[in-house]
PDB file with SEQRES, HELIX, SHEET and CRYST1 records, atoms N, CA, C and O in Angstrom:
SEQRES   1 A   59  UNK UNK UNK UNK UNK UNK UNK UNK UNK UNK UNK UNK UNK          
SEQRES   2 A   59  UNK UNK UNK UNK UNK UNK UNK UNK UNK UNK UNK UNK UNK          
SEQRES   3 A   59  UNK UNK UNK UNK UNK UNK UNK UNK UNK UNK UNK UNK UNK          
SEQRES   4 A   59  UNK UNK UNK UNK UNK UNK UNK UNK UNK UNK UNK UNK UNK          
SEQRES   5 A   59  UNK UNK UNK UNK UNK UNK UNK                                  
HELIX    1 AA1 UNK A   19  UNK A   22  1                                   4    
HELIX    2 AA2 UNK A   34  UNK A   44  1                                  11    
HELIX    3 AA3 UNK A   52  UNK A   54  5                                   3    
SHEET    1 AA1 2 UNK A  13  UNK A  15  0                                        
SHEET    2 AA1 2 UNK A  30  UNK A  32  1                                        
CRYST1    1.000    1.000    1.000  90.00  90.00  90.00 P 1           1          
ATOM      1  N   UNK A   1     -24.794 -17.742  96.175  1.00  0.00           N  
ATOM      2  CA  UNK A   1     -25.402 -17.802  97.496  1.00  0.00           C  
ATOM      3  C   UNK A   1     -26.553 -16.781  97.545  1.00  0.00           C  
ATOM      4  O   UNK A   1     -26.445 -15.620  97.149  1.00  0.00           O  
ATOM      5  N   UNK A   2     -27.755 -17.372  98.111  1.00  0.00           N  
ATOM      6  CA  UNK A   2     -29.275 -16.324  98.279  1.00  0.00           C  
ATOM      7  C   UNK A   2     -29.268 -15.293  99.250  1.00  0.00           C  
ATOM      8  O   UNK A   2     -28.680 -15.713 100.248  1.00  0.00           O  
ATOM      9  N   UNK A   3     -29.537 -14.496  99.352  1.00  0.00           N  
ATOM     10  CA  UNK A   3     -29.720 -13.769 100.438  1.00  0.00           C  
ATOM     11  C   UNK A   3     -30.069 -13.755 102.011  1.00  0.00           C  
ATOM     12  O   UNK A   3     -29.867 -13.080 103.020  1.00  0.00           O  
ATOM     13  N   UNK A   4     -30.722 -14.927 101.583  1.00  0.00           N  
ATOM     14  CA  UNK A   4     -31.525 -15.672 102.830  1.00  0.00           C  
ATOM     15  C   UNK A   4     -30.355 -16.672 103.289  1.00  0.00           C  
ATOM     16  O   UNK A   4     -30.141 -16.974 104.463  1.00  0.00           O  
ATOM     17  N   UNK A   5     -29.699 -17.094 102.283  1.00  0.00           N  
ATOM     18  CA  UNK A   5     -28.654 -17.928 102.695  1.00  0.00           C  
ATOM     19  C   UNK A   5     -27.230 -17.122 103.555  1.00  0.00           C  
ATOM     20  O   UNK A   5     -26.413 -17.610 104.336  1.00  0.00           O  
ATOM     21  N   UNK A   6     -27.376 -15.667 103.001  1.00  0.00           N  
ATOM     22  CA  UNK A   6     -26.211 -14.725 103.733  1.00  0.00           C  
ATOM     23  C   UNK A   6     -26.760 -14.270 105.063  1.00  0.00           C  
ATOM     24  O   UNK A   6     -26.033 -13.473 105.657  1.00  0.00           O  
ATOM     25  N   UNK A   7     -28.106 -14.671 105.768  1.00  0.00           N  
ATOM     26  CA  UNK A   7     -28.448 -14.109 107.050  1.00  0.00           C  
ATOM     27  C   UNK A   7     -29.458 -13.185 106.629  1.00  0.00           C  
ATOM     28  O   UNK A   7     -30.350 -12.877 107.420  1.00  0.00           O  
ATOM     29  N   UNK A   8     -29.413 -12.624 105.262  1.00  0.00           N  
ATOM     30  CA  UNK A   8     -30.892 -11.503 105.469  1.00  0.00           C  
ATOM     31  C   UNK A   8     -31.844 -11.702 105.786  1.00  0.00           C  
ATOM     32  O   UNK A   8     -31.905 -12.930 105.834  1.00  0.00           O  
ATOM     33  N   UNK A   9     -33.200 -11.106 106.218  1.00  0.00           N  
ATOM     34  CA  UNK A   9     -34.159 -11.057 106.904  1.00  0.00           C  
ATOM     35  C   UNK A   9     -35.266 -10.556 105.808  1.00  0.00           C  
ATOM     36  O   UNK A   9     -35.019  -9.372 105.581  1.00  0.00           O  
ATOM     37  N   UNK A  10     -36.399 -10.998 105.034  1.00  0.00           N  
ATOM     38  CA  UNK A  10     -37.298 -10.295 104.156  1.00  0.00           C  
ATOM     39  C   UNK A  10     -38.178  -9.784 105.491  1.00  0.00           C  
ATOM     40  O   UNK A  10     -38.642 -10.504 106.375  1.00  0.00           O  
ATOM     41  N   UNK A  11     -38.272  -8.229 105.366  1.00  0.00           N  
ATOM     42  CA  UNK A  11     -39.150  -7.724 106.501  1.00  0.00           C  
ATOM     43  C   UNK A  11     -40.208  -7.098 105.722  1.00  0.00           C  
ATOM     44  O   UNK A  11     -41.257  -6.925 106.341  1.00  0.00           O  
ATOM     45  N   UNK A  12     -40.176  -6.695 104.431  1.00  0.00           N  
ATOM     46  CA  UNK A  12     -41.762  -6.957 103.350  1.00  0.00           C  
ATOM     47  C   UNK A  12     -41.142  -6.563 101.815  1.00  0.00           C  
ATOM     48  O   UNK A  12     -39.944  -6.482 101.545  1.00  0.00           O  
ATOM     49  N   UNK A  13     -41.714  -6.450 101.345  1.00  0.00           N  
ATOM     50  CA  UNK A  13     -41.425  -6.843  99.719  1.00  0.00           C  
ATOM     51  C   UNK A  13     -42.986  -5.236  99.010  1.00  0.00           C  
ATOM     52  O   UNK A  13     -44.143  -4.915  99.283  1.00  0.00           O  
ATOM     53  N   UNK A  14     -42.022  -4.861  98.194  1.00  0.00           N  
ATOM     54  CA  UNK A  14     -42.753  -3.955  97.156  1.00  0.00           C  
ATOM     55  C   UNK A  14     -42.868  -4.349  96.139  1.00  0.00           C  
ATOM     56  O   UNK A  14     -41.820  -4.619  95.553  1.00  0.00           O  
ATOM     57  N   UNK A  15     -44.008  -4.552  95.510  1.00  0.00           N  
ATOM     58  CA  UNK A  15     -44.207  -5.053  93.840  1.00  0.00           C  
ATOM     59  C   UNK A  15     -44.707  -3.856  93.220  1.00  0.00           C  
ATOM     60  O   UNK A  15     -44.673  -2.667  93.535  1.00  0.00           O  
ATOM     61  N   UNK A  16     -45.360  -4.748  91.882  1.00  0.00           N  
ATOM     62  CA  UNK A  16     -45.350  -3.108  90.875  1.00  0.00           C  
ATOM     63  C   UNK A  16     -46.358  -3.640  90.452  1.00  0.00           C  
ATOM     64  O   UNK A  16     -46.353  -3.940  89.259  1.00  0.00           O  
ATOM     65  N   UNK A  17     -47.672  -3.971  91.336  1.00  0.00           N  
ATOM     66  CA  UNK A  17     -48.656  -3.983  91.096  1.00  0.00           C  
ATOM     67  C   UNK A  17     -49.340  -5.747  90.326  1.00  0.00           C  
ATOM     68  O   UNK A  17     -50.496  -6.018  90.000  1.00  0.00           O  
ATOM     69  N   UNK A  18     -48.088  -6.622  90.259  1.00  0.00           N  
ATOM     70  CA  UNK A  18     -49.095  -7.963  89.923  1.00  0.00           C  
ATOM     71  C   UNK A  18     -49.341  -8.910  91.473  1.00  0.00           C  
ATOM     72  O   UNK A  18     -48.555  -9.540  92.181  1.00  0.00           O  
ATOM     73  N   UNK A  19     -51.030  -8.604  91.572  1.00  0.00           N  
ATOM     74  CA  UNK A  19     -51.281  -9.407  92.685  1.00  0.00           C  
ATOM     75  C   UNK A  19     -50.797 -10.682  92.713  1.00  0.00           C  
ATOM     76  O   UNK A  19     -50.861 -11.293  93.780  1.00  0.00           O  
ATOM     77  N   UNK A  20     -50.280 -11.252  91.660  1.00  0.00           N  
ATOM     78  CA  UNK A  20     -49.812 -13.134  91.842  1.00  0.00           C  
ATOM     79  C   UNK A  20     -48.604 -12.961  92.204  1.00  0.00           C  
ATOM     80  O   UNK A  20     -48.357 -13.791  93.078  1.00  0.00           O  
ATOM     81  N   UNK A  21     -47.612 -12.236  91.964  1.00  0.00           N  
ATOM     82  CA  UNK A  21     -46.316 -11.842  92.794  1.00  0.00           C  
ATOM     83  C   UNK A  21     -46.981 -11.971  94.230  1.00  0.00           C  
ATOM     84  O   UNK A  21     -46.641 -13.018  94.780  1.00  0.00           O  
ATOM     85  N   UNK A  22     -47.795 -11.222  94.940  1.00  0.00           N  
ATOM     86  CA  UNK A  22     -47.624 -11.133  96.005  1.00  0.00           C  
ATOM     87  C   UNK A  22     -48.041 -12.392  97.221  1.00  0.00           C  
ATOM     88  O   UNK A  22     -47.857 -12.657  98.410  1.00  0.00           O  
ATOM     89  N   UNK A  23     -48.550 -12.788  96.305  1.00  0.00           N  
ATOM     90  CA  UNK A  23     -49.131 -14.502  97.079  1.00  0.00           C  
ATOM     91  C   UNK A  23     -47.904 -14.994  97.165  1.00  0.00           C  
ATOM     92  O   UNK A  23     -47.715 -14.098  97.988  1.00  0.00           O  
ATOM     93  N   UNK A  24     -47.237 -15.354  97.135  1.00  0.00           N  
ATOM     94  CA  UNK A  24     -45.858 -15.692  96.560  1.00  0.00           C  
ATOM     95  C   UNK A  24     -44.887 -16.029  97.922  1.00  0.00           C  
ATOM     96  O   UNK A  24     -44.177 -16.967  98.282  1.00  0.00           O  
ATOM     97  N   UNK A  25     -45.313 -14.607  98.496  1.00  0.00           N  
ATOM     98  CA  UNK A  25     -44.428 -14.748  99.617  1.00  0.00           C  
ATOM     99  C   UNK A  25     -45.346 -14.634 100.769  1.00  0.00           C  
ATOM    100  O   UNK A  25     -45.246 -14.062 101.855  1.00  0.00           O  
ATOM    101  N   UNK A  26     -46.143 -15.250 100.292  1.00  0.00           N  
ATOM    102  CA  UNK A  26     -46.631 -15.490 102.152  1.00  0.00           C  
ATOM    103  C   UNK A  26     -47.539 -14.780 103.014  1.00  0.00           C  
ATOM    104  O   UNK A  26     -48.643 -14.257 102.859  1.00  0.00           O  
ATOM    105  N   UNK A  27     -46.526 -14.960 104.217  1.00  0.00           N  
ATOM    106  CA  UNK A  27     -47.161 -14.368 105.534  1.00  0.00           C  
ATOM    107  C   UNK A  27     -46.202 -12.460 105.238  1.00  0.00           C  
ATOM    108  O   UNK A  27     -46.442 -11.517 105.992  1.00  0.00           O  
ATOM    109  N   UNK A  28     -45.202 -12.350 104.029  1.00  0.00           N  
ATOM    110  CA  UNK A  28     -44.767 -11.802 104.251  1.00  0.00           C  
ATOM    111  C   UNK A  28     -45.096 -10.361 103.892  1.00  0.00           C  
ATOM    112  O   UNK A  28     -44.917 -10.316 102.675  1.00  0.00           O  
ATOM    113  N   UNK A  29     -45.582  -8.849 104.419  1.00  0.00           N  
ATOM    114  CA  UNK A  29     -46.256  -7.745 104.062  1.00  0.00           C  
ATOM    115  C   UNK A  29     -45.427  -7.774 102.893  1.00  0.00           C  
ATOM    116  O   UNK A  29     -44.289  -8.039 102.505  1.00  0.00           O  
ATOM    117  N   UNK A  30     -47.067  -7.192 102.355  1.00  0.00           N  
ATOM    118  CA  UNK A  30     -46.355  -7.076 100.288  1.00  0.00           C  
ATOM    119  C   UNK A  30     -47.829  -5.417 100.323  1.00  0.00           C  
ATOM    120  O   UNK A  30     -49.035  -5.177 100.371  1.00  0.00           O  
ATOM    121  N   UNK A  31     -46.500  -4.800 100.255  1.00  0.00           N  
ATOM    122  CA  UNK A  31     -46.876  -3.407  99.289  1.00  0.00           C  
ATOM    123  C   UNK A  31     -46.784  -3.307  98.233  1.00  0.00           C  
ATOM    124  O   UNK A  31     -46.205  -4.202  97.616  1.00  0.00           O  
ATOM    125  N   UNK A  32     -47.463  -1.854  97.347  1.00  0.00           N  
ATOM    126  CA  UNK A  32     -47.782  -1.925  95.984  1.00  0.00           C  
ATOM    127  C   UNK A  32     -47.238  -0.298  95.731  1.00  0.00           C  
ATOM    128  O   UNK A  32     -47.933   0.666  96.053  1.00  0.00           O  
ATOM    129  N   UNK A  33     -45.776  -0.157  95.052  1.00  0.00           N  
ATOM    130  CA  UNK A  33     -45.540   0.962  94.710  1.00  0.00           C  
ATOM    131  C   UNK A  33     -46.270   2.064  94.505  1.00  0.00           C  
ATOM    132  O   UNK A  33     -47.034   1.785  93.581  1.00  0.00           O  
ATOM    133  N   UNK A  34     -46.467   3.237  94.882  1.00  0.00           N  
ATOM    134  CA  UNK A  34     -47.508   4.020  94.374  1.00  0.00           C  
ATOM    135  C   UNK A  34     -47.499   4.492  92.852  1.00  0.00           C  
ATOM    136  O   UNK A  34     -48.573   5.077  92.708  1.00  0.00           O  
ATOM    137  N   UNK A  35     -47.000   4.509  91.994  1.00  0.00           N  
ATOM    138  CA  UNK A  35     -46.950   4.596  90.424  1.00  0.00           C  
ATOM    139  C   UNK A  35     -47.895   3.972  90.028  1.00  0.00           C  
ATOM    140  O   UNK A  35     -48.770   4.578  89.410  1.00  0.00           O  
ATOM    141  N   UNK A  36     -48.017   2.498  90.273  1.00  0.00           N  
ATOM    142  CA  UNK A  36     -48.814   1.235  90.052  1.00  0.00           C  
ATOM    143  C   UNK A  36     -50.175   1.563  90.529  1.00  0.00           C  
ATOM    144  O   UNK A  36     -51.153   1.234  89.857  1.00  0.00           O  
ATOM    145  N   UNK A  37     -50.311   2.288  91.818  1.00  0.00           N  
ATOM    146  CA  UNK A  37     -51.659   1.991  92.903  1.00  0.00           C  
ATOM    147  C   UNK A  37     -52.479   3.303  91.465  1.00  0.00           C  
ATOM    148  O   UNK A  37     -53.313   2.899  90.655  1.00  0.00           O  
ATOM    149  N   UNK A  38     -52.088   4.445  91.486  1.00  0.00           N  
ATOM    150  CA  UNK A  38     -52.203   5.572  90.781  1.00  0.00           C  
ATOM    151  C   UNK A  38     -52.964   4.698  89.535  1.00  0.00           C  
ATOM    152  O   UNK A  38     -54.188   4.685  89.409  1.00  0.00           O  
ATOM    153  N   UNK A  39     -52.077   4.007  88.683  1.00  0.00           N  
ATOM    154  CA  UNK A  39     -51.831   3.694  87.183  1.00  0.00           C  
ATOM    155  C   UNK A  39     -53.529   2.712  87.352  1.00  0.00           C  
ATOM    156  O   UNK A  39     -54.398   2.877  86.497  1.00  0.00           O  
ATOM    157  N   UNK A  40     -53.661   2.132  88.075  1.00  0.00           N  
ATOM    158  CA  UNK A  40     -54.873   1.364  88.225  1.00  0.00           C  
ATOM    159  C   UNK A  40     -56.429   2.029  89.210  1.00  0.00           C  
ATOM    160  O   UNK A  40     -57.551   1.560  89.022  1.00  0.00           O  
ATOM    161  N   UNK A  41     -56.234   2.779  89.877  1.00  0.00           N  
ATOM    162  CA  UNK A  41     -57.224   3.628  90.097  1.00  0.00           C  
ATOM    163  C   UNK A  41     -57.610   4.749  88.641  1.00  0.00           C  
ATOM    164  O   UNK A  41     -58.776   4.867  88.263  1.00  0.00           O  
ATOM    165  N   UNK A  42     -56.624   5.387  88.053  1.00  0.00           N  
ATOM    166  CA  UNK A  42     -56.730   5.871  86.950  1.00  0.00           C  
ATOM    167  C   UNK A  42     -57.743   4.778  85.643  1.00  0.00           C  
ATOM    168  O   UNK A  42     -58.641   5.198  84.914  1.00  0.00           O  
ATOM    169  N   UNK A  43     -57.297   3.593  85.704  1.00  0.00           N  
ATOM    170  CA  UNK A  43     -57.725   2.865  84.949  1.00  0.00           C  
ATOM    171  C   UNK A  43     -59.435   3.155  85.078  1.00  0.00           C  
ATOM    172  O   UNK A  43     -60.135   3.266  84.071  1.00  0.00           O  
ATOM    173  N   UNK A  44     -59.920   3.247  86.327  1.00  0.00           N  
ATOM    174  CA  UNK A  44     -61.345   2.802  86.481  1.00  0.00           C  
ATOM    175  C   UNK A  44     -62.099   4.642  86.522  1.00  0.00           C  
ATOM    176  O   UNK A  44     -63.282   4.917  86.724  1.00  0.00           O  
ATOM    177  N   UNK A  45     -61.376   5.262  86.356  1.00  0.00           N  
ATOM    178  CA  UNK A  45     -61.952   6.669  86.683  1.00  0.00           C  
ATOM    179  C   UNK A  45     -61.892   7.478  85.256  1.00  0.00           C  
ATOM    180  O   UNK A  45     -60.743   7.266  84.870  1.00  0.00           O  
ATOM    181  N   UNK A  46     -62.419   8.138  84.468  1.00  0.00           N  
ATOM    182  CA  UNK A  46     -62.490   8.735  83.433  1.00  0.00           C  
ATOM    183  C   UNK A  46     -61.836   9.984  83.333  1.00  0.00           C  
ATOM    184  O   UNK A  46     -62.156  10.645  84.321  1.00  0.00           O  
ATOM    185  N   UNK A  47     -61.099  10.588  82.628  1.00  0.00           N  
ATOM    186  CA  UNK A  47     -60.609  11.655  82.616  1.00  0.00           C  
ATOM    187  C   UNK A  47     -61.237  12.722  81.988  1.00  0.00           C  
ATOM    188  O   UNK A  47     -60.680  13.789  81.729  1.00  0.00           O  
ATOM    189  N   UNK A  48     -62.780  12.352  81.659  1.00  0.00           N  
ATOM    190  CA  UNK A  48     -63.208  13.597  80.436  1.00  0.00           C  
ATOM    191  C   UNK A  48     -65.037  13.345  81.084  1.00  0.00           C  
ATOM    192  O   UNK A  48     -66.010  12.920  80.461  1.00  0.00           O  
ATOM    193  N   UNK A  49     -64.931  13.810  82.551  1.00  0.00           N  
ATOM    194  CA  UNK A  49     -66.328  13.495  83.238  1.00  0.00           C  
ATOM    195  C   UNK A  49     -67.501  14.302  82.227  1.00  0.00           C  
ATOM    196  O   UNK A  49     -67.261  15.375  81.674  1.00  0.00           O  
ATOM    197  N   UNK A  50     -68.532  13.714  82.134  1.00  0.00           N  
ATOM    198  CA  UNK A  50     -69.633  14.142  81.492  1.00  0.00           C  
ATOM    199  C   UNK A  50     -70.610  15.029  82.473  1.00  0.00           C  
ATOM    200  O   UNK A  50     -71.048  16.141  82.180  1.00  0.00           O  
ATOM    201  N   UNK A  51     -70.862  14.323  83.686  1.00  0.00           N  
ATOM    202  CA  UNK A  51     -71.621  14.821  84.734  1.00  0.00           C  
ATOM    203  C   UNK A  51     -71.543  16.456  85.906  1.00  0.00           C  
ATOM    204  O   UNK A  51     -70.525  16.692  86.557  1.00  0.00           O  
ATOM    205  N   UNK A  52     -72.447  17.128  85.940  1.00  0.00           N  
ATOM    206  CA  UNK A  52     -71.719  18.654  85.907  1.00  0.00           C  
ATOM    207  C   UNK A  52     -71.184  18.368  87.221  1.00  0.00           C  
ATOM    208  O   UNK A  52     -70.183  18.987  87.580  1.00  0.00           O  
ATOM    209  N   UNK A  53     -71.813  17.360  88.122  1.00  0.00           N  
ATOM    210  CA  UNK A  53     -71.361  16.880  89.518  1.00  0.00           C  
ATOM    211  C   UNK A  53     -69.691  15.953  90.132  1.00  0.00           C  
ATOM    212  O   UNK A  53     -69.113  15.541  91.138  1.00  0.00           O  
ATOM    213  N   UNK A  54     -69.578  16.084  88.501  1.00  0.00           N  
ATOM    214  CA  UNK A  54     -68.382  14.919  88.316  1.00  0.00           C  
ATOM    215  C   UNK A  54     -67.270  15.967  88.017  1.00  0.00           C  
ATOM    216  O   UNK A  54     -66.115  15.731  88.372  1.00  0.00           O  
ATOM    217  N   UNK A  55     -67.637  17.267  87.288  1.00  0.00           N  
ATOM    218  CA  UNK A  55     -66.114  18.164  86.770  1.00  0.00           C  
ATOM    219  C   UNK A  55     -66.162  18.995  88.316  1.00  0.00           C  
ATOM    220  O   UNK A  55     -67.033  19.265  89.143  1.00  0.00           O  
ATOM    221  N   UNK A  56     -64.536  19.241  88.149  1.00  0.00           N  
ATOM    222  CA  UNK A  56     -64.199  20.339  89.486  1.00  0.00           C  
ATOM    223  C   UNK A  56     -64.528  21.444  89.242  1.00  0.00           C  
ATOM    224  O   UNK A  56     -63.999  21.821  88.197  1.00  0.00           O  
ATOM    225  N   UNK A  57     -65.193  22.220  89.719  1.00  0.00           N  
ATOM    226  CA  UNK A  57     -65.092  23.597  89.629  1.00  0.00           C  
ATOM    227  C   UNK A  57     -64.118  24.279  89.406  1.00  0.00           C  
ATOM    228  O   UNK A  57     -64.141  25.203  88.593  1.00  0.00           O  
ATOM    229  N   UNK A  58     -62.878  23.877  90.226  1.00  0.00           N  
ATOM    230  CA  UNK A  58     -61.629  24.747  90.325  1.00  0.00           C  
ATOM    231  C   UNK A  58     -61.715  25.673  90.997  1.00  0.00           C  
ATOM    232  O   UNK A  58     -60.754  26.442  91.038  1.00  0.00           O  
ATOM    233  N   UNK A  59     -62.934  25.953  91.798  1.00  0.00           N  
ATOM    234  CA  UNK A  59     -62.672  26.944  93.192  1.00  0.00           C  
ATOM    235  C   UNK A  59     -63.028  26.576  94.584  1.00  0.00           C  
ATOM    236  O   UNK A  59     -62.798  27.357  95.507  1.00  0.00           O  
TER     237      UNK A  59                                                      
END                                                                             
């Protein structure tokens, strides 16, 4: 027996970051773990900036 079939209620759904999961369900709010959100902003940002405007100071 489904869950949906025991009376539960989906009130939103967390994935781990594949946007085709989240089409999936709808009208229904679909969040994105933060591990995942991190792991893919990281993707697009460099860790070894070249630009003197780009490193932190650290003060």
């Amino acid at each position: 027996m489904s869950y949906l079939e025991q009376g539960f209620i989906i009130q939103d759904v967390t994935i781990d970051g594949k946007i085709v999961v989240a089409k999936a369900f709808g009208d229904i709010p679909v969040l994105m773990c933060q591990f995942h959100q991190i792991a893919i902003i990281k993707r697009y940002l460099t860790s070894r900036p070249k630009l003197e405007a780009s490193i932190d100071g650290g003060g």
